[in-house]
C-alpha positions as CSV (number, residue, x, y, z in Angstrom):
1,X,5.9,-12.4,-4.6
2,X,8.5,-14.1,-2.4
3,X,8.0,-18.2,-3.3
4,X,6.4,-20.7,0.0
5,X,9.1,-22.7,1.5
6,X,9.0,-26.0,-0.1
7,X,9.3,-29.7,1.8
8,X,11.1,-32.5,0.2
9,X,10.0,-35.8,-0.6
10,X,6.3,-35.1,-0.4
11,X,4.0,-37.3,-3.1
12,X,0.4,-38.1,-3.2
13,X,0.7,-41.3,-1.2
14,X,2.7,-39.0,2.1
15,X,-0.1,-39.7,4.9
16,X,-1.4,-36.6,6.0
17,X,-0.7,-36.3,9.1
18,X,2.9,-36.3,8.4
19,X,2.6,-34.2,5.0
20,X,0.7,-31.7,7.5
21,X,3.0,-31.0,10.0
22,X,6.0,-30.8,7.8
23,X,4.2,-28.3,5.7
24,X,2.8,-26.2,8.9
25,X,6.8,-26.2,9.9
26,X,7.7,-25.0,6.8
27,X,4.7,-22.2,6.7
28,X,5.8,-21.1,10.2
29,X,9.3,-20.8,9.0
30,X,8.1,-18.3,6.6
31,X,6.6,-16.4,8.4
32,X,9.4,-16.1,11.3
33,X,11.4,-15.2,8.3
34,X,9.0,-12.7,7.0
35,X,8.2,-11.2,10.8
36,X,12.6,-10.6,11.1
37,X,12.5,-8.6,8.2
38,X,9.8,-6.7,9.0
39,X,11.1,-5.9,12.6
40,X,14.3,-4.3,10.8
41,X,12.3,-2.3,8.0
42,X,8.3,-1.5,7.0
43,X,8.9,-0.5,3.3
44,X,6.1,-1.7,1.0
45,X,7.7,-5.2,-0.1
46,X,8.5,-6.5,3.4
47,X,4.9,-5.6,4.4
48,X,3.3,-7.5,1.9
49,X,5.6,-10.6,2.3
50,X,4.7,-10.7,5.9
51,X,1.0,-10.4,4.9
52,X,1.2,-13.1,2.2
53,X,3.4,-15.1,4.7
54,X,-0.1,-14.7,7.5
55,X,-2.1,-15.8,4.4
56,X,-0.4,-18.8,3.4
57,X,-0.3,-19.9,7.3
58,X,-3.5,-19.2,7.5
59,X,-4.3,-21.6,4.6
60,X,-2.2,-24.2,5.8
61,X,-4.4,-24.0,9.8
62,X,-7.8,-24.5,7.8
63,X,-6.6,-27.3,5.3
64,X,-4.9,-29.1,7.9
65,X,-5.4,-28.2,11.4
66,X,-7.7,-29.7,14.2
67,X,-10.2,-27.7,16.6
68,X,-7.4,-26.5,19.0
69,X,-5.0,-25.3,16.0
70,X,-7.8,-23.5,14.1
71,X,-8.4,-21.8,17.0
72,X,-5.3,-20.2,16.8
73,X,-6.2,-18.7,13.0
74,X,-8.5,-15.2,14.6
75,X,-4.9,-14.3,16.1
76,X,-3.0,-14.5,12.4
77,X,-5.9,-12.6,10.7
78,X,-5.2,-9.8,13.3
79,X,-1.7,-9.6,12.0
80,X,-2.4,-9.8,9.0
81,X,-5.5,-7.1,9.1
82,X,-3.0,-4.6,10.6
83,X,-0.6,-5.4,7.6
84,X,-3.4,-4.8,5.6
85,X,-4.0,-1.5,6.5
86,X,-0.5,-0.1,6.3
87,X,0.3,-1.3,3.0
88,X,-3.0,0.0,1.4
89,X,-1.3,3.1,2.9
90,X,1.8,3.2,1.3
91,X,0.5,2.4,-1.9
92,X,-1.8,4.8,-1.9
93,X,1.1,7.4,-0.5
94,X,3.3,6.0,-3.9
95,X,0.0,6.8,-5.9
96,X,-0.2,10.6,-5.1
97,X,3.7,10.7,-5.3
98,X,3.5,9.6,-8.6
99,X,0.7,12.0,-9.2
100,X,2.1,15.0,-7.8
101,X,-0.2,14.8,-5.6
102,X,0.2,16.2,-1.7
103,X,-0.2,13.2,0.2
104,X,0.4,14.7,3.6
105,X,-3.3,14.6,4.2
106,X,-2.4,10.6,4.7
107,X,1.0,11.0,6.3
108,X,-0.7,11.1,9.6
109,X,-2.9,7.4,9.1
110,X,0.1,5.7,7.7
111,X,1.8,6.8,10.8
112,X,-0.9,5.3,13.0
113,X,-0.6,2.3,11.2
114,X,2.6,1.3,11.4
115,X,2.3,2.2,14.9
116,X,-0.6,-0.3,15.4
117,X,1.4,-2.7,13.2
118,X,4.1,-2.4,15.4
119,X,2.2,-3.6,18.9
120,X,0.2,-6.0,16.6
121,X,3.9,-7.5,15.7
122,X,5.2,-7.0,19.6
123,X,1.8,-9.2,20.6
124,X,2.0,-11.2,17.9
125,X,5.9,-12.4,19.0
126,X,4.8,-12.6,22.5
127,X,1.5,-14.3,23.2
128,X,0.2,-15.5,19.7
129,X,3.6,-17.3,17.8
130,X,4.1,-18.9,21.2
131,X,0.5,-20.8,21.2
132,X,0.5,-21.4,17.4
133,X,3.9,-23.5,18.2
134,X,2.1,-25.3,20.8
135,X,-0.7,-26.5,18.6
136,X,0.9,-27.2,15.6
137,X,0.5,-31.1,16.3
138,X,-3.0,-30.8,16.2
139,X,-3.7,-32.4,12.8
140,X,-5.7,-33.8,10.5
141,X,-4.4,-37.7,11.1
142,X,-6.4,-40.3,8.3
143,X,-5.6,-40.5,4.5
144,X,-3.3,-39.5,2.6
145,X,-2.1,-36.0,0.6
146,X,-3.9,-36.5,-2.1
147,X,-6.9,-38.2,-0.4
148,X,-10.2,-37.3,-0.4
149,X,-10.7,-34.7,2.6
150,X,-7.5,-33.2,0.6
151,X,-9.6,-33.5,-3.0
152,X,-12.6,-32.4,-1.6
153,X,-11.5,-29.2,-0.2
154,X,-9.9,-28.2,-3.8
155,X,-13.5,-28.6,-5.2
156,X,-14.7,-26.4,-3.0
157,X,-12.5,-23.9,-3.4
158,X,-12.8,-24.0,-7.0
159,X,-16.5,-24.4,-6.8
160,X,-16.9,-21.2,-4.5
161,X,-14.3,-19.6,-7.6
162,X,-16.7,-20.5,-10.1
163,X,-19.8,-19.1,-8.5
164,X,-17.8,-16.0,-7.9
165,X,-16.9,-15.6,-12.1
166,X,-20.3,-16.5,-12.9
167,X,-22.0,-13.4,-11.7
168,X,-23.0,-11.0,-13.4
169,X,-20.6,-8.4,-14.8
170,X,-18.0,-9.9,-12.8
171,X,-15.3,-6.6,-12.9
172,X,-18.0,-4.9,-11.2
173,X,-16.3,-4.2,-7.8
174,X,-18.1,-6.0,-5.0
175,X,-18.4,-9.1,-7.6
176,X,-14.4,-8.3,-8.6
177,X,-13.3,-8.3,-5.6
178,X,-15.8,-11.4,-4.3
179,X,-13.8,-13.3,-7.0
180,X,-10.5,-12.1,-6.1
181,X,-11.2,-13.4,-2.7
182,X,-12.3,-16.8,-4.1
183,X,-9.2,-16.9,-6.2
184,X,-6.8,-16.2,-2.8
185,X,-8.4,-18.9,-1.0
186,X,-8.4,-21.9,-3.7
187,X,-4.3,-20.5,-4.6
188,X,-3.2,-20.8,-1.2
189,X,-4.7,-24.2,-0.3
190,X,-3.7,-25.0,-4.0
191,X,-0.1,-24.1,-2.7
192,X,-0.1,-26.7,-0.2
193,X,-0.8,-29.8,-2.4
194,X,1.6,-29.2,-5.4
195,X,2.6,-32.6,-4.5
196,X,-0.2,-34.4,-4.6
197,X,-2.1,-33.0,-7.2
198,X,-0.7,-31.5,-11.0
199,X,-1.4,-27.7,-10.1
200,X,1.5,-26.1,-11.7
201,X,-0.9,-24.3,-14.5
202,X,-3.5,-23.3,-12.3
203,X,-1.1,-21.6,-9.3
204,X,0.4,-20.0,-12.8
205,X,-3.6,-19.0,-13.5
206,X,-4.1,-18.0,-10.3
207,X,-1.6,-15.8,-9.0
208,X,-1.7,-13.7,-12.4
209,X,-5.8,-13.7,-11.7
210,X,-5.1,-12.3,-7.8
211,X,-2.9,-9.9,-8.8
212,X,-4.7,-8.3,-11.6
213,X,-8.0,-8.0,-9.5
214,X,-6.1,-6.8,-7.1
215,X,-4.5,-3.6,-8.8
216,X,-7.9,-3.6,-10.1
217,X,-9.3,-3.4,-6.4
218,X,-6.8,-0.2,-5.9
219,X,-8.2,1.2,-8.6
220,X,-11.7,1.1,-7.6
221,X,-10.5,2.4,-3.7
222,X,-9.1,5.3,-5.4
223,X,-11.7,6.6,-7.4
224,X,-13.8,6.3,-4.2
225,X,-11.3,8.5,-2.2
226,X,-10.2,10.8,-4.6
227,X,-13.5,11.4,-6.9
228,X,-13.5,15.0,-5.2
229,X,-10.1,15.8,-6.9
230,X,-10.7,16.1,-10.8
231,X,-7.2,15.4,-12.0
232,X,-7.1,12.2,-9.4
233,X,-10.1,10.7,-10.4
234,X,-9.7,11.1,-14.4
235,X,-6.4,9.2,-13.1
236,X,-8.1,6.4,-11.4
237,X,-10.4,5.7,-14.3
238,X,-8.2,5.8,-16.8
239,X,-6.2,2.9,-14.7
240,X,-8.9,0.7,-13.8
241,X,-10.2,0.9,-17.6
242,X,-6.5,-0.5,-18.4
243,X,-6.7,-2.8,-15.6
244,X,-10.3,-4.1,-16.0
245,X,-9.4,-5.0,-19.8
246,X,-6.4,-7.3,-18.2
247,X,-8.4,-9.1,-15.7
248,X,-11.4,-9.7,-18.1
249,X,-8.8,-11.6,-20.3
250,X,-7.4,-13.6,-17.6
251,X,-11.1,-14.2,-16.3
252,X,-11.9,-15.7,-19.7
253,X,-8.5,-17.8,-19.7
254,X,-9.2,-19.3,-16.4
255,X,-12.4,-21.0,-17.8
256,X,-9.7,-23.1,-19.4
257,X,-7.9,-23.7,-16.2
258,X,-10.9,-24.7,-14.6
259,X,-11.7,-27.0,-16.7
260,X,-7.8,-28.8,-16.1
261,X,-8.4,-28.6,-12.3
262,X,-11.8,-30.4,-12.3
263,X,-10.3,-33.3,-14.2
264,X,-7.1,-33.8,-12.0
265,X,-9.4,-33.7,-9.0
């Protein structure tokens, strides 16, 4: 996954307000570098670093941004939604190839999709960028990086994680993938305070959590669309058994992390 542009000479003592909008530069920079690409090519990788890019922007509009600038955040989620939905396409076109599997019966929606990724980009470049630009000074303007509106929201991240592993049978997959949500949410603001805050081990913990429930997630979207097709389905159980056994280990390693996080915060 392609790294977050970084900003020099941020510490815990930067005030916010300037921490903010030199990070909300930098996560807009991303993604106009992530949208480029995408306008030349739509193969799988460029897809997801444009999604991840939406993410990450996302992140940095909710930790940091004021009324008129979080207003702005139902636009990126669109783009991001209709990335989304074409990638979960391709991967699931590389799944049958891999198979030798026909997938012409999804040739069709992956062509709608990048269809409707393509006006969400042509909108997105148009109407939305343009007004995320214009609100980007919108900020958060008291304390500091590593002050406590930026401490507090880290706790509840991680607090919303921990709920999320504590369930019962957590690789179940509406509690998997309620936890891979959690984990998203407390990486990506996570992301954003590096500098402030000693998070090297958790991002480490995190990102390896995120993507293992997230392969597992494909897994379980599989078996649900091709439990009809014998050979498929043996396929898509055999992977998630392989995958659940790796995210149960990471699960039981993050209790570990956890217990870092709550003491640097």
């Amino acid at each position: 996954m392609t790294r977050p542009g970084q900003v020099a000479g941020l510490h815990a003592a930067t005030p916010l307000r300037a921490a903010a909008e030199s990070l909300l530069h930098a996560r807009l920079a991303d993604l106009r570098g992530a949208e480029a690409r995408a306008a030349r090519r739509l193969d799988v990788r460029t897809v997801h670093d444009l999604r991840v890019a939406c993410r990450r922007m996302r992140a940095a509009v909710k930790v940091f941004g004021k009324k008129r600038l979080r207003a702005v955040d139902a636009r990126i989620e669109h783009l991001q939604d209709r990335l989304g939905e074409l990638r979960d396409l391709q991967l699931e076109v590389n799944w049958l190839e891999r198979h030798r599997a026909g997938a012409d019966r999804l040739r069709g929606r992956l062509r709608k999709a990048e269809a409707s990724l393509k006006t969400a980009l042509a909108l997105w470049t148009r109407r939305s960028e343009p007004l995320l630009l214009r609100a980007l000074p919108e900020v958060r303007k008291r304390g500091s990086l590593r002050g406590s509106r930026t401490r507090k929201r880290l706790r509840k991240r991680l607090g919303q994680l921990e709920e999320a592993v504590g369930r019962e049978d957590p690789l179940e997959p509406s509690a998997a993938h309620r936890i891979r949500i959690a984990a998203k949410k407390l990486r990506y603001e996570a992301e954003l305070l590096r500098d402030a805050f000693r998070l090297e081990e958790a991002l480490e913990s995190l990102s390896a959590l995120q993507t293992a429930l997230g392969e597992l997630h494909d897994s379980d979207v599989r078996m649900e669309e091709f439990g009809g097709d014998e050979k498929l389905a043996r396929a898509a159980r055999g992977e998630r058994t392989r995958r659940a056994a790796k995210a149960r280990i990471l699960l039981h390693g993050f209790a570990t992390t956890a217990a870092a996080l709550k003491r640097e915060l």
